[in-house]
C-alpha positions in Angstrom: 94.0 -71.4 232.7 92.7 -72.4 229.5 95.0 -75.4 229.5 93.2 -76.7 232.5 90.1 -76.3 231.4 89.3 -73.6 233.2 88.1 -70.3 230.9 85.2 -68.3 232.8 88.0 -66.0 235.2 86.1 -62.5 235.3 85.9 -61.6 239.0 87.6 -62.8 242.2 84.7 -65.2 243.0 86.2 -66.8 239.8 89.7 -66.7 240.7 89.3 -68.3 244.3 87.3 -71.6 242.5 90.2 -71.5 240.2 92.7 -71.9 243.4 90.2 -75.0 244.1 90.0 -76.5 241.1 93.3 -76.7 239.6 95.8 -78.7 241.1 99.2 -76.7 240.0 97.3 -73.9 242.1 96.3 -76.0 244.7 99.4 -77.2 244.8 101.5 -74.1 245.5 99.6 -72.4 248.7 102.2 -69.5 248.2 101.0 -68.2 245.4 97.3 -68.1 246.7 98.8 -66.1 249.9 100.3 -63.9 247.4 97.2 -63.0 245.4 95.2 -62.8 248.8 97.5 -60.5 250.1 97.5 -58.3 246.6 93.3 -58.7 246.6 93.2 -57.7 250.1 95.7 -54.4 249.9 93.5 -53.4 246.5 90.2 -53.9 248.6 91.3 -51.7 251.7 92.8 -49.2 249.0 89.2 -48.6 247.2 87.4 -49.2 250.6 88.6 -48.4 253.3 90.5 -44.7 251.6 93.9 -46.6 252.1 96.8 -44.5 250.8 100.1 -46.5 249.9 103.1 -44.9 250.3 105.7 -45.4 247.9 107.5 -47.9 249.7 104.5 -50.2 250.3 104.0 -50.1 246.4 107.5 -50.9 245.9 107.3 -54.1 248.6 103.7 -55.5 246.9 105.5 -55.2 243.2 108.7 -56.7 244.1 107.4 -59.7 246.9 103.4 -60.5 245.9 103.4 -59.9 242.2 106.4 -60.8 241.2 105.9 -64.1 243.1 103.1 -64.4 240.8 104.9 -63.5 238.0 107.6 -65.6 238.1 104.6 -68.7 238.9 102.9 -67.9 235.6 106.2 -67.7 233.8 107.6 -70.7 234.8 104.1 -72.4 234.4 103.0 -71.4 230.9 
């Protein structure tokens, strides 16, 4: 993020203007569906008393985050 010029990344507020901001992420709609869906499932989790089962774990590790993953890697 740094390398665009964009440092201040401390809540999800900051994170969405990032997905504004920076073309590479603006770019690649994908990976913002990705981190929505990830931000989304963590939010009904804390608020909402959503229990994952092991196999919804297992499908937001190996689709949404590694998705992400693999972005960042390829994008360092």
């Amino acid at each position: 993020m740094a390398k665009h010029r964009y440092t201040n990344v401390s809540n999800y507020g900051d994170v969405d203007v990032a997905f504004n901001r920076i073309d590479i992420l603006k770019r690649n709609p994908p990976i913002y569906d990705a981190y929505r869906n990830l931000k989304d499932e963590s939010w009904a989790a804390r608020y909402n008393m959503w229990v994952p089962r092991p196999p919804d774990v297992v499908d937001l590790r190996d689709n949404e985050l590694q998705r992400i993953r693999d972005f960042v890697r390829a994008n360092l």
